[in-house]
N, CA, C and O atoms as CSV, one atom per row, in Angstrom:
chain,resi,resn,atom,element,x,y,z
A,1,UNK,N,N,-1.876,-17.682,-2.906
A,1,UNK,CA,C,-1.159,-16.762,-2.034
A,1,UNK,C,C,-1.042,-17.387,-0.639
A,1,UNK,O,O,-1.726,-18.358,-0.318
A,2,UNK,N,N,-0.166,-16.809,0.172
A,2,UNK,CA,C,-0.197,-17.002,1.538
A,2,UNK,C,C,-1.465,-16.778,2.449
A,2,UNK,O,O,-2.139,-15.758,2.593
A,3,UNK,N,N,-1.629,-18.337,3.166
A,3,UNK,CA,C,-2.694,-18.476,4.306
A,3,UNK,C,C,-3.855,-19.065,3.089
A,3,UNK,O,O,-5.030,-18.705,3.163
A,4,UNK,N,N,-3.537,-19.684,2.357
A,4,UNK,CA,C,-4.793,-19.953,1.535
A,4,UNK,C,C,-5.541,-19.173,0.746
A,4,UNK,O,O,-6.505,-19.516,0.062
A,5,UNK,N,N,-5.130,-18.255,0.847
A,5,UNK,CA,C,-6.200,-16.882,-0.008
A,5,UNK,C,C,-5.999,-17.413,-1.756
A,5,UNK,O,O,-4.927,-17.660,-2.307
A,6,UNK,N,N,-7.170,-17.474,-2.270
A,6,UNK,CA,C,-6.863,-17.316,-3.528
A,6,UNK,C,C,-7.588,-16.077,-4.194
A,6,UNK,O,O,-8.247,-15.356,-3.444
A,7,UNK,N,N,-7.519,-15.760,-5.590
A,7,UNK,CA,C,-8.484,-15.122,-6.200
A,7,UNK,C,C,-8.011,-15.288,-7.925
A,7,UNK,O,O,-6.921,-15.564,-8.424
A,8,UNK,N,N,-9.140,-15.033,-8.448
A,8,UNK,CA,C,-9.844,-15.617,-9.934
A,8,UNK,C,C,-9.022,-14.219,-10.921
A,8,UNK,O,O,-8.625,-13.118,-10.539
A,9,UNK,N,N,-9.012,-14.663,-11.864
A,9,UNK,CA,C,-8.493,-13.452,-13.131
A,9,UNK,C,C,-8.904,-13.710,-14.196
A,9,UNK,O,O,-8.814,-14.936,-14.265
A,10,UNK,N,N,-9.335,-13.319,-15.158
A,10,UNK,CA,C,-9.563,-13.825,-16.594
A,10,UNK,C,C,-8.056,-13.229,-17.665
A,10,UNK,O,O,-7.868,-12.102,-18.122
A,11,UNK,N,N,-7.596,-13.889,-17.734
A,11,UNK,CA,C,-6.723,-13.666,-18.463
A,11,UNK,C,C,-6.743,-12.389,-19.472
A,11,UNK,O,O,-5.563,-12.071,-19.615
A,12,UNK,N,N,-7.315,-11.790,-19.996
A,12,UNK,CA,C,-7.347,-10.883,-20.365
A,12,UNK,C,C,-7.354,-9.350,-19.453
A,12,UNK,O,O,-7.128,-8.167,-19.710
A,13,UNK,N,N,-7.665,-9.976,-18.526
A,13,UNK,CA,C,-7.369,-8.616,-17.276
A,13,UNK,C,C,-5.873,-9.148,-17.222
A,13,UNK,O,O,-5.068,-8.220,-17.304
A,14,UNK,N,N,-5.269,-10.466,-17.100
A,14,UNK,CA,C,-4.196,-10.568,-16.395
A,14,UNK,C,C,-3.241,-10.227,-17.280
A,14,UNK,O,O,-2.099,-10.270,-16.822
A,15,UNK,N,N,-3.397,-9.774,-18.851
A,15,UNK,CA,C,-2.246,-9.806,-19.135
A,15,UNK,C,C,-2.211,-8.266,-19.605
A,15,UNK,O,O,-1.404,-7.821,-20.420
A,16,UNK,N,N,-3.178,-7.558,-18.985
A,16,UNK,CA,C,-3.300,-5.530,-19.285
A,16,UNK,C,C,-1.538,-5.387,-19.255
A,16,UNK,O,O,-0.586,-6.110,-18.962
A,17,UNK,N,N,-1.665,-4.607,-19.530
A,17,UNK,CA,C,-0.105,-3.480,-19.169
A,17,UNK,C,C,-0.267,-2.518,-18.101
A,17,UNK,O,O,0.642,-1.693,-18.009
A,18,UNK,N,N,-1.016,-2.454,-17.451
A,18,UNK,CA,C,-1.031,-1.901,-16.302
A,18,UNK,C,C,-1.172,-2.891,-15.127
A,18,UNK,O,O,-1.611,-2.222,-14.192
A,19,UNK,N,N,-1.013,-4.110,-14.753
A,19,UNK,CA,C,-1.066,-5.327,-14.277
A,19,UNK,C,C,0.596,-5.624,-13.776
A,19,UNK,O,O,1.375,-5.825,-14.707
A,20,UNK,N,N,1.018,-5.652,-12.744
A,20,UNK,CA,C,1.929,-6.455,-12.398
A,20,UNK,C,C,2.550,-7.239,-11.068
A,20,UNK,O,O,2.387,-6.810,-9.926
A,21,UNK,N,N,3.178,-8.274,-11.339
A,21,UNK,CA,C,3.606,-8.608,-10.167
A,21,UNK,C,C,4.606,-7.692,-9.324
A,21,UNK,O,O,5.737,-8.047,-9.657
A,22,UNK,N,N,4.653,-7.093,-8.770
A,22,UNK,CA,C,5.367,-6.420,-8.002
A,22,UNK,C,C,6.171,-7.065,-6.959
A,22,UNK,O,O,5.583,-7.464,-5.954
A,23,UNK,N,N,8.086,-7.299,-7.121
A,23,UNK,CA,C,8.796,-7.344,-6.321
A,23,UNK,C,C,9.541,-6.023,-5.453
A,23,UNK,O,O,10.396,-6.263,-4.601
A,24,UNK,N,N,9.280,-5.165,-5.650
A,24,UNK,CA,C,10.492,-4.094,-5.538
A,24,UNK,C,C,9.289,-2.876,-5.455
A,24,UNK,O,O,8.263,-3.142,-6.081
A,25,UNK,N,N,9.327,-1.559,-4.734
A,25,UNK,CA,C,8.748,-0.741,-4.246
A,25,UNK,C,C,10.103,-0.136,-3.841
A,25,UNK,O,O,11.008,-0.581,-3.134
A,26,UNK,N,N,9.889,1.538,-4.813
A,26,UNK,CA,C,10.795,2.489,-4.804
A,26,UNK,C,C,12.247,2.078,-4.436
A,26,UNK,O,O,12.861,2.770,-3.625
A,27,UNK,N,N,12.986,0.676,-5.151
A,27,UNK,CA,C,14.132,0.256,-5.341
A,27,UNK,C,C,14.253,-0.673,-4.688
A,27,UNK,O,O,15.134,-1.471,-5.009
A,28,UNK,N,N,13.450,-0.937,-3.552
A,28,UNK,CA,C,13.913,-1.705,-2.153
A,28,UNK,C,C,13.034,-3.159,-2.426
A,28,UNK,O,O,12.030,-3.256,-3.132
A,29,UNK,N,N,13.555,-4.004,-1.835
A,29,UNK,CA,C,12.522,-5.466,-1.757
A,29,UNK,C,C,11.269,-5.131,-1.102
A,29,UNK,O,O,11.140,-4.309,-0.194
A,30,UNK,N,N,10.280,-5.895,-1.681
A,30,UNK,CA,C,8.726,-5.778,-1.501
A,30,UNK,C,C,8.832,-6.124,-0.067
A,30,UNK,O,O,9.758,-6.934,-0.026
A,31,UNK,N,N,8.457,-5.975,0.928
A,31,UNK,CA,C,8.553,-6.534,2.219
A,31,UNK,C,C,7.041,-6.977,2.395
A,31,UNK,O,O,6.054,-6.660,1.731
A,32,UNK,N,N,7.184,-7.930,3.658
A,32,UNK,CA,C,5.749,-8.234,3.891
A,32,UNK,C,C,4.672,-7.870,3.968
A,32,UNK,O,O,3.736,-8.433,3.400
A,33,UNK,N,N,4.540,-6.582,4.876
A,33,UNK,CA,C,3.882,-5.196,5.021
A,33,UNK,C,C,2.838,-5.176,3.722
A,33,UNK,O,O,1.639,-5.370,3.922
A,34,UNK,N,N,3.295,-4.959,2.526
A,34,UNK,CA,C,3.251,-4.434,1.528
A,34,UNK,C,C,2.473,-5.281,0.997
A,34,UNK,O,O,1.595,-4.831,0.261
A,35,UNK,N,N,2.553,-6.648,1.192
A,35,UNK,CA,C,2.387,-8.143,0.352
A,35,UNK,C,C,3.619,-8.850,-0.330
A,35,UNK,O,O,3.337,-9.748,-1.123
A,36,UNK,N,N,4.740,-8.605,-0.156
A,36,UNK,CA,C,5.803,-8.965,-0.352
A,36,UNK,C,C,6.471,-10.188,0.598
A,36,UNK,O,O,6.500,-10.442,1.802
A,37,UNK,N,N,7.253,-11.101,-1.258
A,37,UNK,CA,C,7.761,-11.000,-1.772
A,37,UNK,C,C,7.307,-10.574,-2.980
A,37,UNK,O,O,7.603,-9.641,-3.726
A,38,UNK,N,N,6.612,-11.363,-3.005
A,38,UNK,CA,C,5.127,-11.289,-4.492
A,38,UNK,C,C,3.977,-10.479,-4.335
A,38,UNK,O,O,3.062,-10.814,-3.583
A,39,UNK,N,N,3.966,-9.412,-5.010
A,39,UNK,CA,C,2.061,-8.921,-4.711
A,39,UNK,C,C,1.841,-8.653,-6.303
A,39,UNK,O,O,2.564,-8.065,-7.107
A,40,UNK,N,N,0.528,-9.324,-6.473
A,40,UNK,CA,C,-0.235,-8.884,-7.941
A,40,UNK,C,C,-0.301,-7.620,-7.652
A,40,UNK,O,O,-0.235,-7.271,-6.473
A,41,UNK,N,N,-0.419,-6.849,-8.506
A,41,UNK,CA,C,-1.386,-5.680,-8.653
A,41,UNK,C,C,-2.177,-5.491,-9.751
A,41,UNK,O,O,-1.500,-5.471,-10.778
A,42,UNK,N,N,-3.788,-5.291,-10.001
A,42,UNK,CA,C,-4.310,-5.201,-10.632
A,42,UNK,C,C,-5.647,-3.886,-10.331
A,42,UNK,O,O,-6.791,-3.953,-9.881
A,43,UNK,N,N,-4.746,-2.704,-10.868
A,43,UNK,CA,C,-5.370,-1.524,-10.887
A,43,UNK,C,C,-6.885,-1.230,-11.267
A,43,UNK,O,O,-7.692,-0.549,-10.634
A,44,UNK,N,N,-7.056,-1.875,-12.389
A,44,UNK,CA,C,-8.288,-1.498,-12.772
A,44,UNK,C,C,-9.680,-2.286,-11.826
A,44,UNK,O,O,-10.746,-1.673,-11.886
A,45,UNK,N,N,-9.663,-3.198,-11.243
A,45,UNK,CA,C,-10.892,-3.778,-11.041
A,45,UNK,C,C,-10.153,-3.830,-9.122
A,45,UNK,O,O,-9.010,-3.715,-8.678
A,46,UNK,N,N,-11.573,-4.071,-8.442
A,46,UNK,CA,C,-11.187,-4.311,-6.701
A,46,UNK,C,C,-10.351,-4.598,-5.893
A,46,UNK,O,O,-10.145,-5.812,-5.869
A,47,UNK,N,N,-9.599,-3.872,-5.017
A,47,UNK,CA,C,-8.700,-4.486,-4.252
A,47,UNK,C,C,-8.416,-5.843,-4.305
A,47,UNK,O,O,-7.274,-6.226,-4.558
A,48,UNK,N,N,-9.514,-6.766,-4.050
A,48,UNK,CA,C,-9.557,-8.333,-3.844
A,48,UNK,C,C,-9.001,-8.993,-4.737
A,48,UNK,O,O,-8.386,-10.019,-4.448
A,49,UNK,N,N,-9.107,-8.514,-6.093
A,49,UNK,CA,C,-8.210,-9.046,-6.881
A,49,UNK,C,C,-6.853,-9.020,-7.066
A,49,UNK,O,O,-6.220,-9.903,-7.645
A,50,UNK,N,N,-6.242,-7.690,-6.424
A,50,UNK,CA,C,-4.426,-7.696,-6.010
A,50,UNK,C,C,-4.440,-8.388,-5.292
A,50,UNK,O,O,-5.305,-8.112,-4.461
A,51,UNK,N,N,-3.609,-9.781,-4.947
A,51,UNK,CA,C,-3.453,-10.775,-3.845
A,51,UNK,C,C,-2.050,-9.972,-3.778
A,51,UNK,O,O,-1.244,-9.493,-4.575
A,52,UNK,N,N,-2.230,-10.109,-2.211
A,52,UNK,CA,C,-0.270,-10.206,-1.437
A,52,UNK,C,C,-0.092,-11.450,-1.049
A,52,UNK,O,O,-0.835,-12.261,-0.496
A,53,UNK,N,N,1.479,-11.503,-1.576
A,53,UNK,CA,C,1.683,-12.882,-0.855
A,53,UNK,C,C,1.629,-13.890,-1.770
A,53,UNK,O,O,1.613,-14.989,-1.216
A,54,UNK,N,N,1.595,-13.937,-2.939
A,54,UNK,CA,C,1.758,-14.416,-4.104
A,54,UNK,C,C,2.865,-15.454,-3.614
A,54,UNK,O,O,3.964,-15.246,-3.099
A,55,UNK,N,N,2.220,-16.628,-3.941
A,55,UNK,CA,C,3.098,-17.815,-4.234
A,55,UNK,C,C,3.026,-18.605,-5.099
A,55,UNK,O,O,3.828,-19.535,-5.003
A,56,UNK,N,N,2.168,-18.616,-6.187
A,56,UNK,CA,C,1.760,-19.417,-7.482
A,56,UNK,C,C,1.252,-18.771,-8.001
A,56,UNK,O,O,1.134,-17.668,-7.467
A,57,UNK,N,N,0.680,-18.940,-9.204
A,57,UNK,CA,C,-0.118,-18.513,-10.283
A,57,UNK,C,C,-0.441,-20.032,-11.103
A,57,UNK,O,O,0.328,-20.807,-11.673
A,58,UNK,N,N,-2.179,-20.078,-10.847
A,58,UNK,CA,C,-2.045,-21.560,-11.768
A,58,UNK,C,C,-3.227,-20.929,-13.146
A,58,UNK,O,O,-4.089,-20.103,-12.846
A,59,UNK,N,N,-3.134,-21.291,-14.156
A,59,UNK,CA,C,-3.932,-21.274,-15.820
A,59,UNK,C,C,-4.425,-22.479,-15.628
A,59,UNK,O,O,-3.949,-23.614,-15.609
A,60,UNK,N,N,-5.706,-21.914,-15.456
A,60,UNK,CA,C,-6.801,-23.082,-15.599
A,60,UNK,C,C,-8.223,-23.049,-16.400
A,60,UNK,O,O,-8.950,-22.059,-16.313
A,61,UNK,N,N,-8.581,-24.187,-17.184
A,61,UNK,CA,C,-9.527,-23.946,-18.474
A,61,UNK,C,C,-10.610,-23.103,-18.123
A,61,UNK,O,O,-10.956,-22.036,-18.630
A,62,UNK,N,N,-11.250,-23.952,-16.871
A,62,UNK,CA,C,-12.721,-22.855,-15.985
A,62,UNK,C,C,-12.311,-22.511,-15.260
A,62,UNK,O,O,-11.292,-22.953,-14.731
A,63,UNK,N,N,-13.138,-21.283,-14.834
A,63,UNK,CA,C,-12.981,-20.090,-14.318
A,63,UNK,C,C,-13.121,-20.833,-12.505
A,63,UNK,O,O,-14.235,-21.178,-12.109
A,64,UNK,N,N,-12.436,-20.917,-12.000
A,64,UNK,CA,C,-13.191,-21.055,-10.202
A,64,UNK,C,C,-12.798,-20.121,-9.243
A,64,UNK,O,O,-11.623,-19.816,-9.034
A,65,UNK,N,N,-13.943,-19.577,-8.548
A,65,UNK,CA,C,-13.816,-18.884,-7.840
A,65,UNK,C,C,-12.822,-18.667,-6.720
A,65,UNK,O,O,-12.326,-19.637,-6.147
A,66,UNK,N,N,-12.518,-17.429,-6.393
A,66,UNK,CA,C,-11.351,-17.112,-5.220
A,66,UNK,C,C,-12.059,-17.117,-3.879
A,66,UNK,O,O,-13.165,-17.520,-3.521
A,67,UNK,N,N,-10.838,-16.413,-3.134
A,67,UNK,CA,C,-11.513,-16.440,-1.200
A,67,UNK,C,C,-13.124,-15.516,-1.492
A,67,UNK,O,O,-14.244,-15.990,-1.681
A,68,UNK,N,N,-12.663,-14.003,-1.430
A,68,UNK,CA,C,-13.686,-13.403,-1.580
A,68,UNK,C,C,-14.956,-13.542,-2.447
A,68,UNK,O,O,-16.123,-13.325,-2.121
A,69,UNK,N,N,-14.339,-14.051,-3.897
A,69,UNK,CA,C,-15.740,-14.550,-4.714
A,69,UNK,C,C,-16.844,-15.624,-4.108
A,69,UNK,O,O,-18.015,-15.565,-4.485
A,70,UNK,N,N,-16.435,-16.533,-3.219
A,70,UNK,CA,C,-16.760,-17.228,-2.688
A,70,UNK,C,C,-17.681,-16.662,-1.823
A,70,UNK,O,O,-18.850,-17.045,-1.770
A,71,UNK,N,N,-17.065,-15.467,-0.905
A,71,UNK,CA,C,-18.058,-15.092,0.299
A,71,UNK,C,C,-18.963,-13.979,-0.346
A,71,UNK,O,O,-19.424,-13.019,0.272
A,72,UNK,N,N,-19.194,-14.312,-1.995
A,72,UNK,CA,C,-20.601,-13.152,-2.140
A,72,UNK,C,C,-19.851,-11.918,-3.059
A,72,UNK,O,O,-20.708,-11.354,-3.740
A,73,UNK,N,N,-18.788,-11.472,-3.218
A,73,UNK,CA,C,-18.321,-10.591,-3.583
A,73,UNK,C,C,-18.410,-11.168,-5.088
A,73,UNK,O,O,-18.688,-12.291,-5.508
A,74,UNK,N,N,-17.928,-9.484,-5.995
A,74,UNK,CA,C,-18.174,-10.185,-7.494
A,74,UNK,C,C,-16.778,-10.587,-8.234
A,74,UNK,O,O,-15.666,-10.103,-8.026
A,75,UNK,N,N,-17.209,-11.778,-9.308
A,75,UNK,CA,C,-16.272,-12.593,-9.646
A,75,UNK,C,C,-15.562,-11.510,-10.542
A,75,UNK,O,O,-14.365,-11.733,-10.358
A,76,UNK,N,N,-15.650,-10.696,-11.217
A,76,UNK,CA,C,-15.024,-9.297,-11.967
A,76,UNK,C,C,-14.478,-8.400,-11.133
A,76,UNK,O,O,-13.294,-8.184,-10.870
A,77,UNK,N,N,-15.663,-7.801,-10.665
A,77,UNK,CA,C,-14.532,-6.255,-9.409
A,77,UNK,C,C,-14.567,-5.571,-10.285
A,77,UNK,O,O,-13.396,-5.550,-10.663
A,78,UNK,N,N,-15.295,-4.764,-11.113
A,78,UNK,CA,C,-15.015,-3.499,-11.809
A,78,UNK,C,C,-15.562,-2.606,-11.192
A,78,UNK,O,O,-16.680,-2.369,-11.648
A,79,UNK,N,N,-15.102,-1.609,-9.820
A,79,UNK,CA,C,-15.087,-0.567,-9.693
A,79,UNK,C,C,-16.150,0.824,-10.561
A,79,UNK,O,O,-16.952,1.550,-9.974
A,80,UNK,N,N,-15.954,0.843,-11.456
A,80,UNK,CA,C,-16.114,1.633,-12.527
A,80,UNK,C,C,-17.806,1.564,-12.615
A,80,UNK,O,O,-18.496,2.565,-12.811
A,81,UNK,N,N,-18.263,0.405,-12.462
A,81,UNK,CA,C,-19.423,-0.140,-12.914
A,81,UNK,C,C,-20.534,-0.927,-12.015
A,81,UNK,O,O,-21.624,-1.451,-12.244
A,82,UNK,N,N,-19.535,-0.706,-10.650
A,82,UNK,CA,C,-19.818,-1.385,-9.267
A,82,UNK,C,C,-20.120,-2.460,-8.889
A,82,UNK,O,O,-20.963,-2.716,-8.029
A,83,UNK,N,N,-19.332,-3.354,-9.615
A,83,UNK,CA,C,-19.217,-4.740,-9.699
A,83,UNK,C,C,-18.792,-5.220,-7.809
A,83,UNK,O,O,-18.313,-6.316,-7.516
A,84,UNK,N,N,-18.949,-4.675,-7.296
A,84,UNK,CA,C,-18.960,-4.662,-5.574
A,84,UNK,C,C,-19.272,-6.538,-5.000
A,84,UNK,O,O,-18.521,-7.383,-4.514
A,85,UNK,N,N,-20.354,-6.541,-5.276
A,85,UNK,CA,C,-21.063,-7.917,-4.931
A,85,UNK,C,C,-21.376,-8.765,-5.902
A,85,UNK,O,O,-21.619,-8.189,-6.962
A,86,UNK,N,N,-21.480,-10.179,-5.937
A,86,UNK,CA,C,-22.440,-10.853,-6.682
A,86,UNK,C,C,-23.952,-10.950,-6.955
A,86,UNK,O,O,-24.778,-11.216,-6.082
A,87,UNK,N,N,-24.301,-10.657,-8.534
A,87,UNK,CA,C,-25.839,-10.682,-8.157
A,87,UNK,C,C,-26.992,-10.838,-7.402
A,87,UNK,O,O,-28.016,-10.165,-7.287
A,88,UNK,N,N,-26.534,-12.043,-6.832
A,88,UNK,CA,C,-26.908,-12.807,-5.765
A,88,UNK,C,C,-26.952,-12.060,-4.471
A,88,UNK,O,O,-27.962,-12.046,-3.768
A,89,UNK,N,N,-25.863,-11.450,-4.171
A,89,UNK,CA,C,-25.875,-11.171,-2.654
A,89,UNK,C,C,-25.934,-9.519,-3.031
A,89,UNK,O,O,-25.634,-8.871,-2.029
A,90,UNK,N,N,-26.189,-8.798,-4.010
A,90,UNK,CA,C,-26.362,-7.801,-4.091
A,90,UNK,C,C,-27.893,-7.518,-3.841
A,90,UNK,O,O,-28.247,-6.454,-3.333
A,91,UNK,N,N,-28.938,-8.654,-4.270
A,91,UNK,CA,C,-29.938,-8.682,-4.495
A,91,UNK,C,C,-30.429,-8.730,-3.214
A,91,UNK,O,O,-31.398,-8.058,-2.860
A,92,UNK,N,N,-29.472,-9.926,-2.067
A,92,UNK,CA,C,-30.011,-9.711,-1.045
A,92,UNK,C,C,-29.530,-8.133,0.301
A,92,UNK,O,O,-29.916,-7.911,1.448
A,93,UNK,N,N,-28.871,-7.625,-0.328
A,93,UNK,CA,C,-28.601,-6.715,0.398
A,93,UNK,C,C,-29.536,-5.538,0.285
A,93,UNK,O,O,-29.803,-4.863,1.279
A,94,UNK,N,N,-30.059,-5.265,-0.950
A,94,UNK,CA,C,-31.025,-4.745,-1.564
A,94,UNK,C,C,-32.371,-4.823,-0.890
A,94,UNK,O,O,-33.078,-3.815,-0.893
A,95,UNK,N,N,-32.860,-6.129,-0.211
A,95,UNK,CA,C,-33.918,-6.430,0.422
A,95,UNK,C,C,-33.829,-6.107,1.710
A,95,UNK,O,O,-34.933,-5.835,2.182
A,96,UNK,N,N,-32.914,-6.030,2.488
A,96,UNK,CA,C,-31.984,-5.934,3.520
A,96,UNK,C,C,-32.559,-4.622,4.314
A,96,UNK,O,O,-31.984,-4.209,5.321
């Protein structure tokens, strides 16, 4: 995405039916605002995983981490189950 941001998907999240790239918002072009031209959206798991600003999409064998996975956050994002942080930095927040 734009400014360097990346973030991680497992293909099986990426190819849900509730998953999409979004050009267009209520008829009109995605504008920047928004994350437009390109914005993922991926409903089910953390904000962090909808990137705005979509300019590639690369399929790659291993999994490597995105912007946020990187700074501690979790490599999933399931909401549901509070996939919030990485083990790691959950553990230290916990001590905290």
């Amino acid at each position: 995405a734009a400014g360097g941001f990346t973030t991680n998907l497992p293909l099986k999240d990426f190819l849900r039916e509730d998953v999409i790239l979004a050009m267009v918002k209520d008829g009109d072009v995605l504008e920047a605002e928004h994350g437009g031209p390109v914005r993922l959206i991926v409903p089910h798991l953390y904000f962090w995983k909808s990137a705005k600003w979509v300019t590639g999409i690369e399929f790659v064998e291993k999994d490597q981490p995105g912007f946020w996975e990187k700074a501690g956050y979790h490599n999933h994002g399931d909401p549901w189950i509070e996939e919030r942080f990485s083990p790691e930095r959950a553990r230290q927040k916990n001590k905290a």
